[in-house]
Structures are given as structure tokens and as C-alpha cells.
C-alpha positions in Angstrom: 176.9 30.6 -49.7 174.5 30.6 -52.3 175.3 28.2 -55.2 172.8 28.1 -58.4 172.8 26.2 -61.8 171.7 29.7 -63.4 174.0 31.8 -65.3 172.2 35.4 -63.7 170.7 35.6 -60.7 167.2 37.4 -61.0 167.5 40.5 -58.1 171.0 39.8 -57.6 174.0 42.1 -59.5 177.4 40.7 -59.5 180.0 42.9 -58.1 182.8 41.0 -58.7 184.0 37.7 -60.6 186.7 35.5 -59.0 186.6 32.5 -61.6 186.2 29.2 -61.9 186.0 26.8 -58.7 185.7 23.4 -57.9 185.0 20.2 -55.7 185.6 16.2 -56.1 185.1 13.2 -54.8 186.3 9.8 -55.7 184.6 6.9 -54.3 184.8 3.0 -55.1 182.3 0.3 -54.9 182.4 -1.5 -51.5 182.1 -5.3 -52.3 178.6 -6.3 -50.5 177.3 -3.5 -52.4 178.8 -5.0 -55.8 177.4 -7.9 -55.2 173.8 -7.2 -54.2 174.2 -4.9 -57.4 175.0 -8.0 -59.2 171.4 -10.0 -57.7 169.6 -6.6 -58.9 170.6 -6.5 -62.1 169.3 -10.5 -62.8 165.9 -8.9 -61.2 165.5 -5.4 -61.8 165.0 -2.3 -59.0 166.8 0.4 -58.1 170.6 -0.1 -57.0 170.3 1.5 -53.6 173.8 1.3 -52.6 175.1 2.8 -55.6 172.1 5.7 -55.3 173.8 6.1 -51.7 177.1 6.3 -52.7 176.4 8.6 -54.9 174.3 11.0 -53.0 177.1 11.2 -50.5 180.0 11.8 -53.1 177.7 14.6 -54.1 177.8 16.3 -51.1 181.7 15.4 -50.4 182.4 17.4 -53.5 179.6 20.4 -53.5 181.2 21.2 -49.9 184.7 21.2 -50.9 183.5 23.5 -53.8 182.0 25.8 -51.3 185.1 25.7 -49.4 187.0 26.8 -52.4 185.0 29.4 -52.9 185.2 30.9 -49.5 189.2 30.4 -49.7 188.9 32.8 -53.2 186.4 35.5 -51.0 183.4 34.2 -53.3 179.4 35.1 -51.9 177.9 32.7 -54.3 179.1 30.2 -57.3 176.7 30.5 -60.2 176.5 28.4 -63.2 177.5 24.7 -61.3 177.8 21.6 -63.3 177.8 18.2 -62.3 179.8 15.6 -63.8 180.9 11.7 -63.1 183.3 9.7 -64.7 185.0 6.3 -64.4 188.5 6.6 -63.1 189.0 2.7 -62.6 187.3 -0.4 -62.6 184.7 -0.2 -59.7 185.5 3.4 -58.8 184.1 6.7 -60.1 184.3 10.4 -59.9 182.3 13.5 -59.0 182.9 16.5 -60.5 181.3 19.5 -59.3 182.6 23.2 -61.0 181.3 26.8 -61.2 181.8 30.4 -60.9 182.7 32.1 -58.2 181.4 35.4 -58.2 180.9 38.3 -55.1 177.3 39.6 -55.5 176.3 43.0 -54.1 174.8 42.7 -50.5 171.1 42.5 -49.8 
């Protein structure tokens, strides 16, 4: 499955588009990591759990977006966009959308 942030794909012609698809992944903060987020912020460095966390709830939702896409007979999702949001306190979203599209075979 080829996914791309790009709205054409050089070399590539679209035979068919299926529409929009889409992956997420909610995830909250485990309480060790809070708290060792907490001693970071007093003196500075990168959040490592957090960076984790969300590394992982990216792949979580990229992979149910690819499974959408194969559900809807999709060959490649063009145009994908990342979002996050806050759905509670300590817990967050990952939004991951596109196009599905059918491109031509190589």
C-alpha cells in the first residue's frame, strides 16, 4: 500500500477514486511517565515517554488507515494528514486521514 502526503503522484495515473479514509488512536498518559514528565519540565530535555507514546499511536492509527483502505479496494491513499487533539485531561488523539485512490498498475 502506498500512502503519500502528495496530492499527485509523479509517474503514477489514478484510475479510480474511492474517497476519504481514515485511522485513530486514543492513548492516555501512564502515571510514571507523568511524573517523570513533571521532573523534565523543572529541568528541561526532551519528554521521552510522551515522544514514545506518540510514535506508537502513530503507527496504531496509520495501520488502521491502511486497513480501511484495503476494506474500500484502495492501491494507495494520497494526500494524508496528521492531526492530534486533546480528548481528556491526560489523554490525546491521533488522527490520521486521506484519499483512497486505485492507481493504474506498474
Amino acid at each position: 500500500m502506498l500512502i503519500s502526503n502528495l496530492e499527485i503522484l509523479p509517474n503514477s495515473r489514478i484510475v479510480r477514486h474511492i474517497g476519504l479514509v481514515q485511522g485513530s488512536s486514543v492513548r492516555s498518559k501512564h502515571v510514571g511517565r507523568d511524573i517523570m514528565a513533571s521532573f523534565k519540565n523543572i529541568f528541561g530535555g526532551e519528554l521521552q515517554g510522551y515522544t514514545e507514546l506518540l510514535h506508537e499511536s502513530r503507527e496504531e492509527a496509520t495501520e488502521r488507515l491502511i486497513e480501511q483502505a484495503k476494506s474500500v479496494g484502495a492501491n494507495a491513499v494520497i494526500n494524508v494528514r496528521y492531526s492530534t487533539s486533546s480528548i481528556a485531561a491526560g489523554a490525546a488523539e491521533i488522527f490520521v486521514y486521506g484519499t483512497a485512490v486505485e492507481l493504474e498498475p506498474a
